[in-house]
C-alpha positions as CSV (number, residue, x, y, z in Angstrom):
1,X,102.7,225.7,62.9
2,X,105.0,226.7,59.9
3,X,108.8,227.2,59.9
4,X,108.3,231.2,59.9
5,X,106.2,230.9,62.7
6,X,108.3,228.1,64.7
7,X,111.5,230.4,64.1
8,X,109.3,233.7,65.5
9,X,108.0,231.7,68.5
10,X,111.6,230.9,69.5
11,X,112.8,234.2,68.9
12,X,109.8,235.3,71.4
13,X,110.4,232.8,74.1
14,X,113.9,233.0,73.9
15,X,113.6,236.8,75.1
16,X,111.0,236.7,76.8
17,X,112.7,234.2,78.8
18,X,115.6,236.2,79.7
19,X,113.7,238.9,81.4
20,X,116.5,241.4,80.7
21,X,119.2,239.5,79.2
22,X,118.8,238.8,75.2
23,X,121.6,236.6,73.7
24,X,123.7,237.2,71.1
25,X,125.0,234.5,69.3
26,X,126.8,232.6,66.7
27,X,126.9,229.3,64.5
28,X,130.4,228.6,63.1
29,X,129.6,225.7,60.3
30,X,133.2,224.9,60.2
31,X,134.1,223.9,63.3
32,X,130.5,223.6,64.3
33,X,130.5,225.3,67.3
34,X,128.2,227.7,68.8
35,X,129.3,231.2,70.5
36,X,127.2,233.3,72.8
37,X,126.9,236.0,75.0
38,X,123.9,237.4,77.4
39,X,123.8,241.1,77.6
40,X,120.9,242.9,79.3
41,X,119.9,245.3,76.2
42,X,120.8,244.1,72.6
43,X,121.9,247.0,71.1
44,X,124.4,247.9,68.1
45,X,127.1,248.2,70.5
46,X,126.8,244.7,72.3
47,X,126.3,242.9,68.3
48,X,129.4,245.1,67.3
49,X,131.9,243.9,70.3
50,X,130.7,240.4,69.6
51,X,131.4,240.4,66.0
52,X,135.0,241.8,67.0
53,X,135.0,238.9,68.9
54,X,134.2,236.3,66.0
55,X,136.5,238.4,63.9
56,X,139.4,237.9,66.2
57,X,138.8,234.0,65.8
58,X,140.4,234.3,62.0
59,X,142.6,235.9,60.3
60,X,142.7,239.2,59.1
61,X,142.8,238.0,55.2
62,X,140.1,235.1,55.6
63,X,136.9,236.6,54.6
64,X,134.1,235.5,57.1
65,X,130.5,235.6,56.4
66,X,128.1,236.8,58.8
67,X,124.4,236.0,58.7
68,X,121.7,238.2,60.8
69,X,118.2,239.1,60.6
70,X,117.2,242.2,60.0
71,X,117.0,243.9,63.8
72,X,118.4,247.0,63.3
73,X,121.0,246.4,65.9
74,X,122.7,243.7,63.6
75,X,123.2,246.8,60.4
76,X,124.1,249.9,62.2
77,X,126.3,252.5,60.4
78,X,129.2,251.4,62.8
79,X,128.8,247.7,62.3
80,X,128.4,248.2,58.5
81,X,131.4,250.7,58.4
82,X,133.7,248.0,61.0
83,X,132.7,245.2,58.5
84,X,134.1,247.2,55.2
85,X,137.2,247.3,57.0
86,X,137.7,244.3,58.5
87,X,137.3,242.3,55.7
88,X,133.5,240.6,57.0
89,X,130.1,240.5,54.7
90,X,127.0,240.9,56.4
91,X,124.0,239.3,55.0
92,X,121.0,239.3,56.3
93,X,118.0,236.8,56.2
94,X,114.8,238.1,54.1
95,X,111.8,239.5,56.4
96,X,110.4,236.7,58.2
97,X,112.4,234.3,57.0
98,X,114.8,233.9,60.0
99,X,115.0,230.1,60.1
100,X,117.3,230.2,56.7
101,X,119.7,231.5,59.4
102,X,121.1,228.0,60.5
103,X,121.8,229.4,63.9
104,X,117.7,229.5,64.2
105,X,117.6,225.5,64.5
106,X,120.9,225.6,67.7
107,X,118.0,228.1,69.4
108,X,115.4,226.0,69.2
109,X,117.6,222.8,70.9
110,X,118.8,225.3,73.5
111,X,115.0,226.6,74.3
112,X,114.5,222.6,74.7
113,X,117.3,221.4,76.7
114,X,117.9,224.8,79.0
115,X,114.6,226.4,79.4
116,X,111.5,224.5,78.6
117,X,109.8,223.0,81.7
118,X,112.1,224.5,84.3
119,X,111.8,227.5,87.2
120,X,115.1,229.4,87.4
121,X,115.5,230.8,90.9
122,X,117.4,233.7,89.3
123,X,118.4,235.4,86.4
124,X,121.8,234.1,86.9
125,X,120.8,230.7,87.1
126,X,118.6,230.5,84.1
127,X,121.9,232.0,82.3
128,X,124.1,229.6,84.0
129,X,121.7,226.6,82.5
130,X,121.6,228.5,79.3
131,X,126.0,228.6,79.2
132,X,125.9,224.7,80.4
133,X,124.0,223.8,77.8
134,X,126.3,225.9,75.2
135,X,129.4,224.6,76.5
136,X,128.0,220.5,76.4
137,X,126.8,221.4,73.4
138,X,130.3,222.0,71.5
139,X,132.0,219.1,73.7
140,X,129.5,217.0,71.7
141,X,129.6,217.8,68.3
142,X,131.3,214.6,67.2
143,X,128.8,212.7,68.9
144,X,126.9,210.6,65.9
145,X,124.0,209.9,68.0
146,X,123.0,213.5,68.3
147,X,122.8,214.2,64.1
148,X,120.2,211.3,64.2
């Protein structure tokens, strides 16, 4: 299986697994920590409110960089209008090329760890596994035996 078609198969499972609640999420190479949310529709609102939120994480003058594939619920007029004035580029990942996005690879680990192999009871419960896994995950970033 190639890259392009590792990244889509994660993309697919990762929804399909959620059954009504699609993450949103982020990769902060600085301080290498990832940010999520699980909404039940994934619309330009819900990416909006969470971009606020990433936005609020800097200050207004530092120029932040965010990097999306092309759903159209990542480049509405809003989001593109809110990100001229609040001092944020968008860029977006070429058609099918999604796994340039380095949040693509942080997907694929969480697909591993929190939902391969496993039979959530609930919807809560599968996003209960899903947070778990987000929160060990940025306890551990220093951890030297994980970037083997």
């Amino acid at each position: 299986m190639g890259a392009t078609q590792a990244a889509r198969a994660v993309a697919r499972d990762l929804q399909q697994a959620r059954r009504g609640a699609l993450p949103v999420g982020a990769y902060d190479v600085h301080s290498d920590r990832l940010h999520g949310r699980l909404r039940p529709h994934k619309s330009g609102q819900e990416v909006l409110g969470f971009y606020r939120q990433i936005r609020m994480r800097y200050r207004p003058k530092i120029r932040i960089y965010l990097i999306a594939d092309n759903l159209s619920a990542h480049k509405t007029p809003d989001i593109r209008a809110w990100a001229q004035d609040n001092n944020v580029e968008l860029i977006f990942t070429p058609t099918y090329a999604s796994f340039l996005n380095r949040i693509e690879c942080h997907f694929a680990a969480l697909r591993y760890f929190a939902l391969d192999g496993t039979d959530h009871r609930s919807h809560e419960e599968q996003n209960s596994m899903i947070r778990r896994y987000i929160a060990w995950r940025n306890r551990h970033t220093d951890d030297a035996e994980l970037r083997d």
